[in-house]
DSSP file (Angstrom, degrees, kcal/mol; ACC not computed):
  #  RESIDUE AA STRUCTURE BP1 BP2  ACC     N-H-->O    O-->H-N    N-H-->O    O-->H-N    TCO  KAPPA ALPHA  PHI   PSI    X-CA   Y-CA   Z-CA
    1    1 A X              0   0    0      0, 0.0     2,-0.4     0, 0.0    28,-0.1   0.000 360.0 360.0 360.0 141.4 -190.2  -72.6  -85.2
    2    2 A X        +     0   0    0     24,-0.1     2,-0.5    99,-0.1    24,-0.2  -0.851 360.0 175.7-103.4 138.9 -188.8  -69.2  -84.1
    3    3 A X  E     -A   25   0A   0     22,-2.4    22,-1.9    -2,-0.4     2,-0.7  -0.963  18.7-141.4-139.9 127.4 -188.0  -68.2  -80.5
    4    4 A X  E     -A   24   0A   0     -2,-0.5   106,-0.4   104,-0.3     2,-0.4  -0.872  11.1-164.9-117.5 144.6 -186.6  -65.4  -79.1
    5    5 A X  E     -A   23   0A   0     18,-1.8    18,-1.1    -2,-0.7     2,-0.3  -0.935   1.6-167.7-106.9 133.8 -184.4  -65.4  -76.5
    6    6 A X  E     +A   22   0A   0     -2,-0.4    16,-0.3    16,-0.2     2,-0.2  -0.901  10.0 170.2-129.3 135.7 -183.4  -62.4  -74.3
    7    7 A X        +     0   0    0     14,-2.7    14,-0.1    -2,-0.3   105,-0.1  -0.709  44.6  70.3-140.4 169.5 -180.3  -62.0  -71.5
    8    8 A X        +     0   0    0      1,-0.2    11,-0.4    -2,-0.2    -1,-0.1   0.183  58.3 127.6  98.0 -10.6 -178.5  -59.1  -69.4
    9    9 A X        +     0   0    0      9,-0.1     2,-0.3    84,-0.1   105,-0.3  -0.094  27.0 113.7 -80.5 167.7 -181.3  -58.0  -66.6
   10   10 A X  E     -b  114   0B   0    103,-1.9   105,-2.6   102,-0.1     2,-0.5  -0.987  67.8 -42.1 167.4-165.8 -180.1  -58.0  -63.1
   11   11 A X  E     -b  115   0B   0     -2,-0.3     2,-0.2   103,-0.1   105,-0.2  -0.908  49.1-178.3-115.1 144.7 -179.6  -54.9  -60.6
   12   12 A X  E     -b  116   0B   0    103,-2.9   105,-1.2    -2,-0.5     2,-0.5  -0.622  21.3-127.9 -99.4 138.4 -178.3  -51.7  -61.0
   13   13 A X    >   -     0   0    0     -2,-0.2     3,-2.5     4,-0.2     2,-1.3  -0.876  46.7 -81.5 -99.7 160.9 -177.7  -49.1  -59.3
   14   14 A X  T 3  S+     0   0    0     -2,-0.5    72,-0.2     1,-0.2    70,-0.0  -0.320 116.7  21.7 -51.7  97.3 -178.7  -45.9  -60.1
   15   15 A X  T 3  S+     0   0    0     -2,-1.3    69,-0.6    70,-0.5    70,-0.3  -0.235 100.5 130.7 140.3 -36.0 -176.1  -44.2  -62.9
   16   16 A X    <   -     0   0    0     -3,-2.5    69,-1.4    69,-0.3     2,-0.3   0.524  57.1-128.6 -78.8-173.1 -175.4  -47.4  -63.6
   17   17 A X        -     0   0    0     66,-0.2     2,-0.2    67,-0.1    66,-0.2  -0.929  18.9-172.6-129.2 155.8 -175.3  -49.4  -67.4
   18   18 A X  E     -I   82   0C   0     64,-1.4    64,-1.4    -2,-0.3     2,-0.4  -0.752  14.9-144.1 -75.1 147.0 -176.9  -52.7  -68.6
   19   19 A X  E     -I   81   0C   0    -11,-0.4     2,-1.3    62,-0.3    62,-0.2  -0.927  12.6-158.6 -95.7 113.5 -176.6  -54.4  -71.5
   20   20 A X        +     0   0    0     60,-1.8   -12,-0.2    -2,-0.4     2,-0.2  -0.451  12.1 177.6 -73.2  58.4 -179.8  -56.5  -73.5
   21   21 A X        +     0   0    0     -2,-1.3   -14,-2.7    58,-0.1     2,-0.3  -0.527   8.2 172.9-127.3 129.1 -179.2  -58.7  -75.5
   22   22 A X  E     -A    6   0A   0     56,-2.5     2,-0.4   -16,-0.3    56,-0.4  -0.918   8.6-167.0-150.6 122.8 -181.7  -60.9  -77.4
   23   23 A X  E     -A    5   0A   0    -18,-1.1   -18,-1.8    -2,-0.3     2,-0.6  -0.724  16.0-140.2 -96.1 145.1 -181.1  -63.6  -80.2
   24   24 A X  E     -A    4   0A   0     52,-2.7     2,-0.3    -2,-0.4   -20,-0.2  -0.848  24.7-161.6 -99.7 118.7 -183.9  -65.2  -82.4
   25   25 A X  E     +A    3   0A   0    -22,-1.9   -22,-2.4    -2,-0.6     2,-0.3  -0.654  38.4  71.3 -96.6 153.8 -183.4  -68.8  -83.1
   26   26 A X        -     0   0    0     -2,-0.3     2,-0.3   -24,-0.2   -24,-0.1  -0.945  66.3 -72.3 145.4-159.0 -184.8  -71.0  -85.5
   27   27 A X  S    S+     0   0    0     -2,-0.3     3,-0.1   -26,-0.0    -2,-0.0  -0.912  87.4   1.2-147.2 143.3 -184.5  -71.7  -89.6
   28   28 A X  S    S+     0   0    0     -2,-0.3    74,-0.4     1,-0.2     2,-0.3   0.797  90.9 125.1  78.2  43.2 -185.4  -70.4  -93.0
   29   29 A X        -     0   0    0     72,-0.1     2,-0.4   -28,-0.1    72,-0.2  -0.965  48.4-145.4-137.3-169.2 -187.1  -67.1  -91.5
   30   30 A X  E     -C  100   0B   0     70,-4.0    70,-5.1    -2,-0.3     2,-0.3  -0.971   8.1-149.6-144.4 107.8 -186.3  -63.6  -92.3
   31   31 A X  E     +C   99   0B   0     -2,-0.4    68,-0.2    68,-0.2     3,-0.1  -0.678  17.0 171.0 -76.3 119.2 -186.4  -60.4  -89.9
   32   32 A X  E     +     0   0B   0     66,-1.2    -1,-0.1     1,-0.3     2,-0.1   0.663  65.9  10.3-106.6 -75.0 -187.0  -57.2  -90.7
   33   33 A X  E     -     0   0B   0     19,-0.2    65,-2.0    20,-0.1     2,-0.3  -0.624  69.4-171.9 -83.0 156.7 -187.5  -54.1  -87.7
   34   34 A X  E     +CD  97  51B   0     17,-1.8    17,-0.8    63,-0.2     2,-0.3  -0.990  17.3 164.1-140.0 139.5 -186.3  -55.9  -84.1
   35   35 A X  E     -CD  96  50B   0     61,-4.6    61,-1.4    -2,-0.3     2,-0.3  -0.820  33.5-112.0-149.3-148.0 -187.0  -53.7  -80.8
   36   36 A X  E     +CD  95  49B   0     13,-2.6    12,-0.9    -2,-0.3    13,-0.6  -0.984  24.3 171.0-147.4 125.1 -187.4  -53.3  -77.2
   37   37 A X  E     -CD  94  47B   0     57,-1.5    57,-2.0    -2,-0.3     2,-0.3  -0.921  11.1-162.7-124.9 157.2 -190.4  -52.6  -74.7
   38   38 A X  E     -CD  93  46B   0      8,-1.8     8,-2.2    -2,-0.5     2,-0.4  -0.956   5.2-157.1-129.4 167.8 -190.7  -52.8  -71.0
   39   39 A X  E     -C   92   0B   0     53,-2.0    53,-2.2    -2,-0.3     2,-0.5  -0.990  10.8-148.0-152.8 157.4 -193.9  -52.9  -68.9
   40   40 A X    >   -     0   0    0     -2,-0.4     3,-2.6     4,-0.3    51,-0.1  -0.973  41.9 -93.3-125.6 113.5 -194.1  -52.0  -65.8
   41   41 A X  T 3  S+     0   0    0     -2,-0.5     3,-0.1     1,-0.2    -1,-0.0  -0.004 114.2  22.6 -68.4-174.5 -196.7  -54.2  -64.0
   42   42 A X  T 3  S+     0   0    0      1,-0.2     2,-0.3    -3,-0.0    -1,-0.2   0.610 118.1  89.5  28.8  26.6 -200.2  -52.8  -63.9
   43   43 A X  S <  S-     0   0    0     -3,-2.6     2,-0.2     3,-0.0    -1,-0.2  -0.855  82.8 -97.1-121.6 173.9 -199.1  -50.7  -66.9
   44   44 A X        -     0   0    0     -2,-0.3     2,-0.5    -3,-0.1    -4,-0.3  -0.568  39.9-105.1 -84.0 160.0 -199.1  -50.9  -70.3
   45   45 A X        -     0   0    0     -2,-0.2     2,-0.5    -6,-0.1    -6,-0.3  -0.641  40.8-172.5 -75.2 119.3 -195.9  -52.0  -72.6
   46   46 A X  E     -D   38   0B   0     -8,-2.2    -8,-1.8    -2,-0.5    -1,-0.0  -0.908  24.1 -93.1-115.9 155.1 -194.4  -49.4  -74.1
   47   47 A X  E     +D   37   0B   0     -2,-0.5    -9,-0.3   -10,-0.2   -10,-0.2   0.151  29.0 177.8 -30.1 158.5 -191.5  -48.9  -76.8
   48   48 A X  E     -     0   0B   0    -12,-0.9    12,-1.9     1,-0.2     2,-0.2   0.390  68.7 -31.9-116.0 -59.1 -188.0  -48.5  -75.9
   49   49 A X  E     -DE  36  59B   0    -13,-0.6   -13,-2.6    10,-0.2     2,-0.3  -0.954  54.0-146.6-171.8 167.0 -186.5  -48.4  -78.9
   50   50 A X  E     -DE  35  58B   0      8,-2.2     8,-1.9   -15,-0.3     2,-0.3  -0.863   9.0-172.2-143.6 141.1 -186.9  -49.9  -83.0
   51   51 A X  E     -DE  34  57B   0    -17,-0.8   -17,-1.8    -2,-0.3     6,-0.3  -0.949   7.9-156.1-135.9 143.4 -184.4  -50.7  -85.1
   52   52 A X    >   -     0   0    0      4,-1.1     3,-1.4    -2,-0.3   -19,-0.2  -0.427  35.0 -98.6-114.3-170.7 -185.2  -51.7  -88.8
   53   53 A X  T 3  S+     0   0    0      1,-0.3    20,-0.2    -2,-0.2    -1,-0.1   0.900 121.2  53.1 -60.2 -54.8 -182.7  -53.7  -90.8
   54   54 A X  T 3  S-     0   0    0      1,-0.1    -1,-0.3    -3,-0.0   -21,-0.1   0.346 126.0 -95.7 -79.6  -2.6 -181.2  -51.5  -92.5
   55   55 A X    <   +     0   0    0     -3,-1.4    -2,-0.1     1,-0.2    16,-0.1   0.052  65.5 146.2 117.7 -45.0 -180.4  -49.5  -89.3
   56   56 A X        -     0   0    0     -5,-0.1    -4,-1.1     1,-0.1     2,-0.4   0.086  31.9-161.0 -27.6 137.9 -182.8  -46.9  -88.8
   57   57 A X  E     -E   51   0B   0     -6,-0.3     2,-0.3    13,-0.0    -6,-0.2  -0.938  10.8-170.9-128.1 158.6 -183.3  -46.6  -85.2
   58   58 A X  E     -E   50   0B   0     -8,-1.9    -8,-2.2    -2,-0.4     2,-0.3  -0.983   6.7-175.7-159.9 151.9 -186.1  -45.0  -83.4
   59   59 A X  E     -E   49   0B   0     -2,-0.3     2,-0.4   -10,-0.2   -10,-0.2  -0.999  26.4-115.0-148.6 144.2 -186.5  -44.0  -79.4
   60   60 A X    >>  -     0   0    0    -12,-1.9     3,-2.6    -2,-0.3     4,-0.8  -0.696  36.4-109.1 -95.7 156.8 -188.9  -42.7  -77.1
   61   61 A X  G >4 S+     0   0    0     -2,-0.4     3,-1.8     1,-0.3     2,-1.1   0.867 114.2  62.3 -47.9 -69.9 -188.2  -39.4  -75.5
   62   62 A X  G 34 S+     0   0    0      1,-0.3    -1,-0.3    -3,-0.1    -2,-0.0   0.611 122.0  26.1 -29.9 -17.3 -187.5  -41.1  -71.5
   63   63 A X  G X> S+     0   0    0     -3,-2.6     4,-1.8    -2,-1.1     3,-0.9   0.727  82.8 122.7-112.9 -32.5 -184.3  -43.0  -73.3
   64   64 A X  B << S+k   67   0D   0     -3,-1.8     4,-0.1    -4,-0.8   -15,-0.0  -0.039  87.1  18.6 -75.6 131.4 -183.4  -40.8  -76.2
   65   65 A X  T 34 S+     0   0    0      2,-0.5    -1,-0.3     1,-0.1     3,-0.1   0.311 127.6  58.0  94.3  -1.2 -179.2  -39.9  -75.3
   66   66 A X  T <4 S+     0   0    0     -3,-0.9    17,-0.3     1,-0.3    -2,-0.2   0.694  98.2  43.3-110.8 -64.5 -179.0  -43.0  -72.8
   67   67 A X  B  <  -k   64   0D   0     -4,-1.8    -2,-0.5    15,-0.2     2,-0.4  -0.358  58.4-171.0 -81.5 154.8 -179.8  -46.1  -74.4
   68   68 A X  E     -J   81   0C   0     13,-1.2    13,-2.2    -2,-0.1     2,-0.5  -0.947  10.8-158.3-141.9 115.3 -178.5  -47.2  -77.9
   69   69 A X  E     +J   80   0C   0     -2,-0.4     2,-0.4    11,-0.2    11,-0.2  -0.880  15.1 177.2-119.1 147.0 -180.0  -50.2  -79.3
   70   70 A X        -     0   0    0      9,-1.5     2,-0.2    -2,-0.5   -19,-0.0  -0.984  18.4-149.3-171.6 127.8 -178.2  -52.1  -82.0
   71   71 A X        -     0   0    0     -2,-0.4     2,-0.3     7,-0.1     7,-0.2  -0.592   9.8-156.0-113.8 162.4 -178.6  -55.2  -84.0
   72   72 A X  B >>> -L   77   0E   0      5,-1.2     3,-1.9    -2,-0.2     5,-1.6  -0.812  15.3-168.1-129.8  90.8 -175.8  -57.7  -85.6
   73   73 A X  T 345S+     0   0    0      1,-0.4   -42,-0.1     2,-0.3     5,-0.0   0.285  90.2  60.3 -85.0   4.3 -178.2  -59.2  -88.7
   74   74 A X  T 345S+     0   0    0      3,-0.0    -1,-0.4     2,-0.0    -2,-0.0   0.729 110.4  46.6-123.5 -59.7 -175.2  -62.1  -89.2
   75   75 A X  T <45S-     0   0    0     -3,-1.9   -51,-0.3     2,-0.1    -2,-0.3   0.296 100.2-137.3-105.0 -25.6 -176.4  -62.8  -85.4
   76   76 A X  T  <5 +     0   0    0     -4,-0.5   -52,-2.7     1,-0.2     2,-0.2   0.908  69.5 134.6  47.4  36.5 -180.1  -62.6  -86.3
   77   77 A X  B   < -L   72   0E   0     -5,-1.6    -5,-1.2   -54,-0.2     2,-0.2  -0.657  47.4-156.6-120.7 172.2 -179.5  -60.4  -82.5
   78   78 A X        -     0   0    0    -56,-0.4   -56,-2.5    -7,-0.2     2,-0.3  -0.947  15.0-165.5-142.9 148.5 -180.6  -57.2  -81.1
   79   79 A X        -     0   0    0     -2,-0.2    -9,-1.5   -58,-0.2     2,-0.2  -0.928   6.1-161.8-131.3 161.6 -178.7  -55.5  -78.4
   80   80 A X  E     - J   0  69C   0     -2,-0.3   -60,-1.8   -11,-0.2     2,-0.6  -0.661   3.6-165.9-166.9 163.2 -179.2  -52.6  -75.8
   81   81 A X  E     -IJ  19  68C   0    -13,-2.2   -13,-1.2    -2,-0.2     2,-0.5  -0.742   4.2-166.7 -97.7 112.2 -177.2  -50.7  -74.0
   82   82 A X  E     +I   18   0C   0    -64,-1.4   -64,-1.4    -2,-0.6     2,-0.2  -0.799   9.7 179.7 -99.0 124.6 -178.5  -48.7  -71.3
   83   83 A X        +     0   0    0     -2,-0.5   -67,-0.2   -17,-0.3   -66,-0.2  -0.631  64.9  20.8-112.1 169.4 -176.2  -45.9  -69.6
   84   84 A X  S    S-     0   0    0    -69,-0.6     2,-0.6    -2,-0.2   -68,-0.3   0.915  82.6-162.7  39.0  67.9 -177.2  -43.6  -66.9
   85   85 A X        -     0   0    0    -69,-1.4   -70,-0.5   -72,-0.3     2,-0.4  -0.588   9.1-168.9 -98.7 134.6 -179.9  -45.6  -65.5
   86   86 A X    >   -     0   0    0     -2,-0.6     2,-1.5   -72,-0.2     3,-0.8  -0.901  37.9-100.3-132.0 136.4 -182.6  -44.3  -63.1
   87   87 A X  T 3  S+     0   0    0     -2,-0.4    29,-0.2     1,-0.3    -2,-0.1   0.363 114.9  68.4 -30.7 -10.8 -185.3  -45.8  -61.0
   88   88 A X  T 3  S+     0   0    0     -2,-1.5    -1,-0.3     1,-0.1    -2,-0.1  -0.147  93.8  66.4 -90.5  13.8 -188.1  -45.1  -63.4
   89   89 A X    <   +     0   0    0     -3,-0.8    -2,-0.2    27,-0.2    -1,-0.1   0.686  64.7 118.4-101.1 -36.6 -186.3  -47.9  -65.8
   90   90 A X        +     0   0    0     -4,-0.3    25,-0.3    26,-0.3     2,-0.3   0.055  47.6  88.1 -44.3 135.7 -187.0  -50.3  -63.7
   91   91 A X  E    S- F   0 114B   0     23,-5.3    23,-1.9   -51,-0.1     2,-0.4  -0.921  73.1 -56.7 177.8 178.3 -189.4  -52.8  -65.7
   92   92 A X  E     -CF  39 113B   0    -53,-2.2   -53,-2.0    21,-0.3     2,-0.5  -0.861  36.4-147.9 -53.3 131.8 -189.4  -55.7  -68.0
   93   93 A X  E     -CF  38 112B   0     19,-3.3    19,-3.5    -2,-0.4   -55,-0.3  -0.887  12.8-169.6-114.9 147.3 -188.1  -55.6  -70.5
   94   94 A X  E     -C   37   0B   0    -57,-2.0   -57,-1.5    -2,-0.5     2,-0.3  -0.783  20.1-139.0-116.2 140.8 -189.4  -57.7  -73.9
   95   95 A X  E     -C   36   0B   0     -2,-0.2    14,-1.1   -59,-0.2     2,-0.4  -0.759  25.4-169.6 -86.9 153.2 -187.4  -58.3  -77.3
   96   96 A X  E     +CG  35 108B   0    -61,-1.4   -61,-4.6    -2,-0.3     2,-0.4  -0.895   7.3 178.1-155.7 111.6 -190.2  -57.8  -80.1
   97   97 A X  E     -C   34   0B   0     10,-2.1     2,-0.4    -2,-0.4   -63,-0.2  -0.972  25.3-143.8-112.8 124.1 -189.1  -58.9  -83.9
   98   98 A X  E     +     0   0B   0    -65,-2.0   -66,-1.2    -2,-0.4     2,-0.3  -0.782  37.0 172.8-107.1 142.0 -191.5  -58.7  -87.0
   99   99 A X  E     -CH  31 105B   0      6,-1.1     6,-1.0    -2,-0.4     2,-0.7  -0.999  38.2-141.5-158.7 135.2 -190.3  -61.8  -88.8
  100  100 A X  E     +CH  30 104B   0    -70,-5.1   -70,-4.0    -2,-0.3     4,-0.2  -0.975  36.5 158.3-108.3 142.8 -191.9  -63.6  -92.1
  101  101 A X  S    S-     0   0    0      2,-2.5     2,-3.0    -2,-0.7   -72,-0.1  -0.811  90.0 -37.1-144.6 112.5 -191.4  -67.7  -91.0
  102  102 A X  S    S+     0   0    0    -74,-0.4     2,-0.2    -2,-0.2   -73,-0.0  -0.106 152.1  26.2  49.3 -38.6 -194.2  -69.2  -93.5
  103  103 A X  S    S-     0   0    0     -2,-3.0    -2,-2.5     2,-0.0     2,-0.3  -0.809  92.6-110.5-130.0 173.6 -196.0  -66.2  -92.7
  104  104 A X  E     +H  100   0B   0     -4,-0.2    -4,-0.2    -2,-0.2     2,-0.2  -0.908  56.8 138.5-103.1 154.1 -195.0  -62.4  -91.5
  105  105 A X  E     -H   99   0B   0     -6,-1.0    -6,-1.1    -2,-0.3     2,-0.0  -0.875  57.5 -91.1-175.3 157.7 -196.1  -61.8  -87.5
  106  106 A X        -     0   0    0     -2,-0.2     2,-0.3    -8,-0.2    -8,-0.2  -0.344  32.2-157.3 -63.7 156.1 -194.6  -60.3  -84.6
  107  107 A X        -     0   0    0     -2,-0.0   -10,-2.1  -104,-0.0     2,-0.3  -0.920   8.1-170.2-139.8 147.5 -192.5  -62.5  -82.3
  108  108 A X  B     -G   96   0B   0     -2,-0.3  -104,-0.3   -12,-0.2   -12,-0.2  -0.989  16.0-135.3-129.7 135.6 -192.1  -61.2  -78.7
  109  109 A X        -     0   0    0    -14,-1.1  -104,-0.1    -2,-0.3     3,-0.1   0.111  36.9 -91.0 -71.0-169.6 -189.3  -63.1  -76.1
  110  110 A X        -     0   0    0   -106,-0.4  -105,-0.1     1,-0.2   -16,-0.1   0.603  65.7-113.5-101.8  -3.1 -190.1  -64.0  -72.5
  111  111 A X        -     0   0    0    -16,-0.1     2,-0.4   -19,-0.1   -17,-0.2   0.160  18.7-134.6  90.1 136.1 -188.8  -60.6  -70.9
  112  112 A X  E     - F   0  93B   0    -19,-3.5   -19,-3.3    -3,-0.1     2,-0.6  -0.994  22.7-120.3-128.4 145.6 -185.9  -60.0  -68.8
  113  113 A X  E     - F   0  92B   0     -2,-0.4  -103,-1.9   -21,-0.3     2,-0.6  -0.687  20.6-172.2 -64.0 117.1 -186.1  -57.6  -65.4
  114  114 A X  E     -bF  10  91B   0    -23,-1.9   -23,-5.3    -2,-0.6     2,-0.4  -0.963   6.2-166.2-138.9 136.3 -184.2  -55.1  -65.2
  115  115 A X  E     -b   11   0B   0   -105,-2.6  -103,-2.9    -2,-0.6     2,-0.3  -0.973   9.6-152.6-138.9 120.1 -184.1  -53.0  -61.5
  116  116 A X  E     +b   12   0B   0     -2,-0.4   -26,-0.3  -105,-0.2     2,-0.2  -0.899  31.8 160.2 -89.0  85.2 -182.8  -50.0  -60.6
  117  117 A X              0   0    0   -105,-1.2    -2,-0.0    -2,-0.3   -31,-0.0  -0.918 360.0 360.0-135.6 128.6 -181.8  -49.5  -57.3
  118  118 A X              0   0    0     -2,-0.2  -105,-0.1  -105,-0.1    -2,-0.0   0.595 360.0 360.0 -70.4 360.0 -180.0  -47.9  -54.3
C-alpha cells in the first residue's frame, strides 16, 4: 500500500516563507510527475506546481517567482518552498503523485493548511 504523507502548514504572516514537504511511503512502487494543489473551501483544487522525475517543473501564473517546488527521488519526497506569501495563499494544500503500485493511478495526501495572516 502507498500513502502520502504531507508536513510544514501553520501560520504565516504576510511576506513570510513555508516550507511543504510530503513523502510517499510504501514498497515496490515507482513515481513518476509529484505536485502540489491547494483548495480553497467552496472552490475548486487547483495546481500549484508539477514536477516530473526527471525535473521538469511547471507553475501556475499566482506562484510563478515565489514558490519553487522540488523533489529528492532517493526520498521518494516532494518539497515546496513558498517565499513572499500573501493572503490569497491561504488554502490547503494537497501532495498529488502519479505512481504505478500493481497498477499506475494518482495518489493524493490528506492536505496540510497553510494561513496567511496579519
Amino acid at each position: 500500500q502507498v500513502q502520502l504523507v504531507e508536513s510544514g502548514g501553520g501560520l504565516v504572516q504576510p511576506g513570510g516563507s513555508l516550507t511543504l514537504s510530503c513523502a510517499a511511503s510504501g514498497s515496490n512502487f515507482f513515481i513518476y510527475t509529484m505536485g502540489w494543489y491547494r483548495q480553497v473551501p467552496g472552490n475548486q483544487r487547483e495546481l500549484v506546481a508539477t514536477i516530473t522525475r526527471g525535473g521538469y517543473t511547471n507553475y501556475a501564473d499566482s506562484v510563478k517567482g515565489r514558490f519553487t517546488i522540488s523533489r529528492d527521488n532517493a526520498k521518494n519526497s516532494v518539497y515546496l518552498q513558498m517565499n513572499s506569501l500573501k493572503p490569497e495563499d491561504t488554502a490547503i494544500y494537497y501532495c498529488k503523485a502519479d505512481i504505478f503500485y500493481i497498477f499506475r493511478q494518482d495518489y493524493w495526501g490528506q492536505g496540510t493548511q497553510v494561513t496567511v495572516s496579519a
